[in-house]
N, C-alpha and C positions, 0 to 999 in steps of 0.2 A: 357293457356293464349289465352284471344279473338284475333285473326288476324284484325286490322283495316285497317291497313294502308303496302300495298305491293309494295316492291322496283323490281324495273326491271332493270337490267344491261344489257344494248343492246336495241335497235332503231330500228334494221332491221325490216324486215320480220318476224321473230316469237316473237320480240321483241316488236313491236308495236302491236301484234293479243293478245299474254298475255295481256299488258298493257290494250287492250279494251275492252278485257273479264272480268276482274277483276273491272275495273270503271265500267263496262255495270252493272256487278251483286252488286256492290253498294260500292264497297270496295275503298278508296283512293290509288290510286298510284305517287309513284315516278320513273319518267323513266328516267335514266339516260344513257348517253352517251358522246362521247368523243369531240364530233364537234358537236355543232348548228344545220348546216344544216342536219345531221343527226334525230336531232332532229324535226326539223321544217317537217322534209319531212315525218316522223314518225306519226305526228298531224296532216297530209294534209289526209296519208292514213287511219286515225282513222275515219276522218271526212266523208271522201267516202264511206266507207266499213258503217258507221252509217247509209249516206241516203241510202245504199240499203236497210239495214233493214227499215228505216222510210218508205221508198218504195213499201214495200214487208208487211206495217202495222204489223209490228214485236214489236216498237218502237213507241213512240211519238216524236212531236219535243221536248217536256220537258224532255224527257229521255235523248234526245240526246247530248241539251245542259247539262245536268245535269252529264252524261257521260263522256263529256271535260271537263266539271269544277273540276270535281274530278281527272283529271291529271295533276302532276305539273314534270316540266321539268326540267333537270339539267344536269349540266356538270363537277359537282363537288360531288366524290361517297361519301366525308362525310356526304351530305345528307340522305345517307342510314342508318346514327344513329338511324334516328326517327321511320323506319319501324320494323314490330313485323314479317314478314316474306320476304324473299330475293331470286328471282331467277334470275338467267343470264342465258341469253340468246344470247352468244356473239359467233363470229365465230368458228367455228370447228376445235382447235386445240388445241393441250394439252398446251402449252406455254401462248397461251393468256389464258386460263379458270384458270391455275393453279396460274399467276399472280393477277387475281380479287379474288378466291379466299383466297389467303392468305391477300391481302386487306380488303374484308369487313369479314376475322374473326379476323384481328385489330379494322376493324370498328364497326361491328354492335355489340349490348350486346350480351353475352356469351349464352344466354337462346336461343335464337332468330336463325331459321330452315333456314340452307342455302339450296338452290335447285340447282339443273343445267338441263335446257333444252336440254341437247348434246342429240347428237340420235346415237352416238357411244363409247362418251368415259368414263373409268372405273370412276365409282364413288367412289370405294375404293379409289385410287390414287389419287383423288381431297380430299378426306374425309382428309386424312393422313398428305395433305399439310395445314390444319388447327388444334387447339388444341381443336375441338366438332366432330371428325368423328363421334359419336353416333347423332347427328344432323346433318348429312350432307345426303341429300338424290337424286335419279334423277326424274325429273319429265319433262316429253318428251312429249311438244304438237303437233298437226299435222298441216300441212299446207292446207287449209287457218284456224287458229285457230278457227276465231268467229262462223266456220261451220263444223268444224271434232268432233264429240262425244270423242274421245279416248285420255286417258292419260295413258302412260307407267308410273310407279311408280316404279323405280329402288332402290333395297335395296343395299346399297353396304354392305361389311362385318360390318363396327362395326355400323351401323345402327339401332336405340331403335326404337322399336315397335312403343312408343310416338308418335316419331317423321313420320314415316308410317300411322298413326291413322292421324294424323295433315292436312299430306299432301294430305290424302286417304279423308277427310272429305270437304279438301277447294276443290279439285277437283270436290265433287258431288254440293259443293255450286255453282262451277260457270259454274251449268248445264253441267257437262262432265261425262266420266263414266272410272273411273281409272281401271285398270288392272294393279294386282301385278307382275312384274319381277323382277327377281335376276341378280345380275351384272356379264355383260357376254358381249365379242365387239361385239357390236350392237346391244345386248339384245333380244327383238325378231322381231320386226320391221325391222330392217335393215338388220339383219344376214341372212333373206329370202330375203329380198326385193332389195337388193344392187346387189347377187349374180346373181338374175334376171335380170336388168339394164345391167351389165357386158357384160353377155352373149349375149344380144340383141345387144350388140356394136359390140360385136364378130363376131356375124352374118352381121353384115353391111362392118366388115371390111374385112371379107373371103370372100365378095361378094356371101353371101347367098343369100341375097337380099337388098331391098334399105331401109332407116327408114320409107319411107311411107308402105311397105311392113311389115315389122316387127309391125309398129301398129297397121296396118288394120287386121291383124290375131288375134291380142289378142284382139283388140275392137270387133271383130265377134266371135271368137272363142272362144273368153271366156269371156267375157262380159267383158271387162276392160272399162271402162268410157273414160279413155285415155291410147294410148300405152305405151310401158315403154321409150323410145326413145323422144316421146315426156315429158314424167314425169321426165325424167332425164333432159333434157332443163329445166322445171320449177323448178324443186331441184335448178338446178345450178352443172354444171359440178365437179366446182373443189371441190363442199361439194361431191360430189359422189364420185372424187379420194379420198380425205382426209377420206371419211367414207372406201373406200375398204384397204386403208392402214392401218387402224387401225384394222382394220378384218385380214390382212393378218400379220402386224407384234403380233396382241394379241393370233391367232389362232392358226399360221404358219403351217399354211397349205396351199400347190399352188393354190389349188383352188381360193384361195381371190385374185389374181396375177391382179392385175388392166388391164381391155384392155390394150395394146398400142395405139392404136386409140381415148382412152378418155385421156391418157398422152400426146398425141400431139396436141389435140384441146384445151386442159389446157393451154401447153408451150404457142399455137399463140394465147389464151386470148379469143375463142371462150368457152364461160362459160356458153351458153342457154341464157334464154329469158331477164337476167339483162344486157348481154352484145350485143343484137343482134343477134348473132350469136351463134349457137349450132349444134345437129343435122339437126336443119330446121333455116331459118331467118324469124326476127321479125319486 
């Protein structure tokens, strides 16, 4: 079946990068979400992230506008009948993901490939809480979407080929470059990359050294663009607990054991760069 028209569950951050990768490369979307201003602030950062490209001669301003017109907003997920393909991209936890979707496999037609952007949790387990786990697949963009090449394409068990083929093909449409994994917490992305983050906490909090320290080694040392100290401020702290807990209770193994130092900058709301405060202030 052609993909025309693609629903997006979730406004945030990789919510609104999906949604404007998807209209960029020609596709209609429907973004939904739960509150307005979610939304509204979702179409401010679509409109930004456009003129850089306009900026950067990526873009036309006919593209640009033609980009917004093709996203329609909403606050109501029946609207996700109309869509031929559906990905959420909604907070990091198994309670809200499992609720949407058991929702839109009420909502959407039975044919029609549900996705999940998680960057951690089991696809199996989401597939199961619907009656199409052979359509239920994961597909994990990176941050900032409209500029990271890479899509994780997580097969959970009862996952059809099709359905792989589908997700593996819109992927290379909307200019990315998919990579097959198999469902695993955190798949491969995060089961290296969180471990990492951890550790560097670890280090700040035994007074190894200070976070400026810790990123200027890995910014020199090994070419990281940015430290992890810093990458875990723009993650977002508590996506970073939520991702280590899910490593540690699907792995069980201590290693996953979340700092205590990223558990207490969680508890006092120090969350990185959404909240102000993280490692460093914003």
């Amino acid at each position: 079946m052609e993909i025309q028209r693609v629903g997006v569950v979730g406004a945030g951050t990789m919510g609104n990068g999906i949604a404007h990768v998807c209209a960029r490369s020609g596709y209609r979307v429907v973004l939904c979400d739960v509150e307005q201003r979610f939304l509204d602030r979702a179409l401010g950062t679509i409109g930004k992230n456009l003129d850089r490209e306009l900026a950067k001669n990526k873009i036309t301003a006919e593209d640009k506008a033609a980009t917004l017109g093709r996203i329609e907003p909403v606050l109501e997920r029946s609207k996700l009948a109309a869509c031929d393909f559906v990905v959420e991209a909604a907070t990091e936890k198994f309670e809200i993901k499992s609720e949407i979707f058991r929702d839109l496999d009420r909502t959407c037609r039975p044919e029609i490939v549900l996705a999940s952007n998680t960057s951690s949790i089991s696809i199996t387990k989401l597939a199961a809480l619907t009656k199409r786990p052979d359509k239920v697949i994961g597909m994990h963009f990176f941050n900032p979407v409209p500029v990271m090449k890479l899509v994780e394409v997580i097969r959970g068990l009862a996952t059809a080929n099709e359905t792989f083929q589908t997700v593996r093909d819109l992927a290379v449409k909307l200019d990315k470059t998919p990579v097959e994994v198999n469902d695993a917490p955190g798949f491969v992305s995060n089961r290296v990359l969180m471990p990492l983050l951890n550790e560097a906490m670890y280090a700040v909090m035994e007074g190894v050294a200070t976070p400026e320290a810790v990123d200027e080694v890995f910014k020199l040392g090994m070419a990281h663009p940015m430290g992890p100290l810093t990458l875990a401020d723009f993650i977002g702290l508590d996506v970073c607990l939520d991702i280590m807990r899910v490593l540690q209770d699907g792995l069980g193994d201590p290693k996953y054991r979340p700092c205590p130092l990223l558990i207490k900058m969680v508890d006092a709301g120090w969350l990185g760069k959404k909240s102000g405060r993280g490692f460093y202030k914003y």
